[in-house]
N, C-alpha and C positions, 0 to 999 in steps of 0.2 A: 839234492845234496843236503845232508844232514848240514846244521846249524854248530857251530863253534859254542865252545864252553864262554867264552867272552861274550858272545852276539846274542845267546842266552841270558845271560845275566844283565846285559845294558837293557832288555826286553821287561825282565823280570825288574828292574830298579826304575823304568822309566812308570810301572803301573803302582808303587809306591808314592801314594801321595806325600806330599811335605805336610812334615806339623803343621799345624797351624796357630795361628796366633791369639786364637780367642780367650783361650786360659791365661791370662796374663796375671802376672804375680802381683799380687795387691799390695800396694805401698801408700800407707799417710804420709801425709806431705811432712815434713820437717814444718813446728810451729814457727813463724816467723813473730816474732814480740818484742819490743819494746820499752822501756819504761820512758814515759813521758811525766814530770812532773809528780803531781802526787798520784799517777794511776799508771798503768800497765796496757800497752795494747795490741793485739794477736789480730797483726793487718791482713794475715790470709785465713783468715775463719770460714770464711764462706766459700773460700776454696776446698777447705777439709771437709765442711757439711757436703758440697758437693763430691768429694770422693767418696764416703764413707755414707752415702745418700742418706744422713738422719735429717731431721725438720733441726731448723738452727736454735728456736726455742727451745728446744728438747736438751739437745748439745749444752747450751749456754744455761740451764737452769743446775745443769750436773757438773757442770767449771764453779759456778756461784757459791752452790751448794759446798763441795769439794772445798773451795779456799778460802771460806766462811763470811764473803765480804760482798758488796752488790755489786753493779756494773749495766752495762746496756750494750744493745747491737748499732753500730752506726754502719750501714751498708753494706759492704763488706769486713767491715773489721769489728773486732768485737773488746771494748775496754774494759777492765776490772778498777776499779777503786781499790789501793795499795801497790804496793810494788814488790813482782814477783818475777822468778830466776827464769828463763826459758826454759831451764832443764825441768822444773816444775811442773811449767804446762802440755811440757811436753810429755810428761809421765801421767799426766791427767789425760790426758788426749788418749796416750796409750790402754788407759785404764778405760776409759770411757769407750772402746771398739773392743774390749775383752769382755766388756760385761752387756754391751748394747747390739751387738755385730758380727764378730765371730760365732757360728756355728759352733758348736762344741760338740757333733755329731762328725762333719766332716771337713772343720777346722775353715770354710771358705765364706766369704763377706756376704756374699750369695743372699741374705736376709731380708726382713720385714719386721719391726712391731706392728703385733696384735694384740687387741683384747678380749681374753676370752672371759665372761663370768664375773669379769673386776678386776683380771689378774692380767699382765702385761707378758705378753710370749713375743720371743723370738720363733719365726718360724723359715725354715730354710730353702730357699726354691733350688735349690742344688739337689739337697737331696732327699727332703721330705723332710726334715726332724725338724720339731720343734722343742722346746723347755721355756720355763718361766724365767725371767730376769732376774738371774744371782746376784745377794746383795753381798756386795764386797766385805770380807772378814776386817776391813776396816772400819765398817760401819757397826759391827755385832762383837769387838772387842769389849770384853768384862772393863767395866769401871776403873779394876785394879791396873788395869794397864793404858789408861787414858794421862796425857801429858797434863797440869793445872799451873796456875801463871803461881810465883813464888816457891816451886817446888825446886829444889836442890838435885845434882847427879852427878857420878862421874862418867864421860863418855869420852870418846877416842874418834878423832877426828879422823871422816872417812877419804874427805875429799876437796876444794877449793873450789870455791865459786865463782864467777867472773866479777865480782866485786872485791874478790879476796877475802873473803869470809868462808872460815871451816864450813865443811856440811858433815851431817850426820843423820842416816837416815834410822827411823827408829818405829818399827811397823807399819801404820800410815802416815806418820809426822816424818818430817822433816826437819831437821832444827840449822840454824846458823851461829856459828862460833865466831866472834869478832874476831880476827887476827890469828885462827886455827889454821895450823900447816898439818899436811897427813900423817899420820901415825902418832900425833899427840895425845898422851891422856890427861884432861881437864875435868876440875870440880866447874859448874856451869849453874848459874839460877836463871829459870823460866823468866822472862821478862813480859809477855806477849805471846796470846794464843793466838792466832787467823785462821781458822778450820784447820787444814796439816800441815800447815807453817808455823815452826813454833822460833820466837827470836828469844837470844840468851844473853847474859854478861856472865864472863870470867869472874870466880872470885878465886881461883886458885891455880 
C-alpha cells in the first residue's frame, strides 16, 4: 500500500537535520567600568580578551594608547589612570575588534595575528583571507583637523553623559560640555587633551 502524502513528508522532515548551534552570533561583552577615585576601572577585561581571544597585553596597550594616559592589568581587571565614560570604552573596545578581529573578507571573529615580513596580518580560519592591520583614519587625520588645548569652537551638543555633561563627538575625539543639554549650540574652549577625550569650558 502506497504511503500517504503526510507519512511522506514526517519521513522526509525526520531526515532534515536541525541547525545547529556552532555558528553562534558573536557578541563583546558590554564593558563593565567604573571610576574609582582618580582612575577608571574595566572589572571584566579579561572576560573580553577571553571572548575576543586577543593576548591582554596587546588589548591594553591599544585602550592606553587610544586614551592617551597609562594604566596597568590587575588580574582580571584592568585600570586607567583618569576618569573615563563607559560609553568611551566601550567605543574603544568596539574599535579595537574592527581593526584587531573582524575578518573583513567574511565579516567573522574567526582570526589570528600574524607576522609576516614585520607587518602585522589578520589572518582568517573561516575563510582563508588575510590583510594587514588598518590603521584607523583616526590615527592618519591631517593636522588641520586635530583638536589643541586653548582652541576655541562652536559645537552642538550631541548627547548627556551619565555625569551630566554634554557629549559631542568630533571624528576621533570626543569632547564634554559642562552642563550641555542635546541640541544646544555653544562657543566651547579646549581645556584638556587625553588622547580622544577632549574636556571643555563654556564661554558662550
Amino acid at each position: 500500500m502506497a504511503e500517504s502524502y503526510e507519512q511522506l513528508l514526517k519521513k522526509a522532515y525526520a531526515n532534515v537535520s536541525e541547525p545547529t548551534e556552532s555558528v553562534e552570533r558573536f557578541t563583546v561583552p558590554e564593558a563593565r567600568s567604573y571610576i574609582e577615585g582618580k582612575t577608571t576601572v574595566l572589572e571584566n577585561f579579561a572576560e573580553i580578551a577571553d571572548i575576543i581571544r586577543r593576548d591582554k597585553d596587546h588589548i591594553m596597550k591599544f585602550l592606553l594608547g587610544e586614551l592617551g594616559t597609562a594604566g596597568k592589568i590587575d588580574g582580571s581587571r584592568a585600570i586607567f589612570n583618569g576618569k573615563f565614560e563607559p560609553s568611551m570604552i566601550n567605543t574603544l573596545i568596539r574599535n579595537y575588534v574592527d581593526d584587531y578581529v573582524i575578518c573583513s573578507e567574511c565579516g567573522k571573529p574567526d582570526t589570528r595575528l600574524v607576522k609576516d615580513d614585520r607587518v602585522l596580518m589578520i589572518r582568517c580560519d573561516a575563510c582563508g583571507g588575510h590583510r594587514p592591520v588598518r590603521k584607523r583614519k583616526a590615527r592618519t587625520e591631517a593636522a588641520s583637523n586635530e583638536i589643541t588645548e586653548g582652541s576655541t569652537m562652536d559645537v552642538e551638543v550631541q548627547s548627556v553623559s551619565r555625569r551630566g555633561d554634554g557629549v559631542v563627538r568630533m571624528g576621533r575625539y570626543i569632547m564634554y560640555i559642562p552642563s550641555g543639554k542635546p541640541g544646544q549650540k555653544v562657543k566651547i574652549r579646549v581645556t584638556r587633551v587625553s588622547g580622544s577625550i577632549v574636556f571643555t569650558e563654556r564661554i558662550a
